[in-house]
N, C-alpha and C positions, 0 to 999 in steps of 0.2 A: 504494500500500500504506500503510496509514495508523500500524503500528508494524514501522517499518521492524529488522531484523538486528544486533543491535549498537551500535542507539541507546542503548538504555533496558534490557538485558536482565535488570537484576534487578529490576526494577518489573514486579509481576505489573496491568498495565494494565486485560485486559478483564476482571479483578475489580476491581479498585479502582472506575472509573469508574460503573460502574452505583449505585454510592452516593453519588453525587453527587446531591444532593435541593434544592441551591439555584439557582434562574433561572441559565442560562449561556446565553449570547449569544457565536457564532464571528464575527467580522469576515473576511472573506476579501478575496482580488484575484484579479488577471488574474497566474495563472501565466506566459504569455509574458511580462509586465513584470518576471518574477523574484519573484510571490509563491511562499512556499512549501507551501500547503494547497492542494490542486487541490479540484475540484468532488467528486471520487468519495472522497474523504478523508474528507473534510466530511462525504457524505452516510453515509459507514462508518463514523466518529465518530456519528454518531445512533444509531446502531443500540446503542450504548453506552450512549447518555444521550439519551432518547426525547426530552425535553423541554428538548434544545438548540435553539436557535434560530439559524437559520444566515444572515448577511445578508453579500453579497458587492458591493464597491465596485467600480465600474467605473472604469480610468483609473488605477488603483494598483499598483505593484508591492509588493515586499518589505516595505517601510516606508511602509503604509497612510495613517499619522495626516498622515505631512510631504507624501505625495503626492497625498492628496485629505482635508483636515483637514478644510472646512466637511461635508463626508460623513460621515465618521469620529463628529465630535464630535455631527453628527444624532443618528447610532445609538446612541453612546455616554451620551448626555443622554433619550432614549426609553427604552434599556434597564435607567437609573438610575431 
């Protein structure tokens, strides 16, 4: 579920988000490593902001940058 109960409930989300008009780039992982945006998040977060772009690290949990940096900082230097 990508706005989970209780998180954020006075942030009206899926208005906000669709105004979002500058390149955004998701970095994700491997949920079993303990990241937190699974695959079907991601792809339900698009549905928000059509012109996300969604690039997922293999071999990283939680904390992407420290657990696979030369990856990380690929994506993060391409999408700069």
């Amino acid at each position: 579920q990508l706005f989970e109960p209780g998180i954020s409930d006075s942030i009206p989300w899926p208005e906000c988000l669709p105004r979002i008009t500058c390149p955004v780039l998701l970095i994700t992982a491997d949920p079993s490593l303990g990241a937190i945006v699974t695959p079907e998040a991601a792809q339900s977060l698009q549905t928000f902001i059509p012109h996300l772009q969604i690039a997922s690290i293999a071999g990283a949990g939680h904390c992407i940058h420290r657990d696979q940096f030369a990856a990380y900082m690929n994506l993060l230097r391409t999408a700069l």
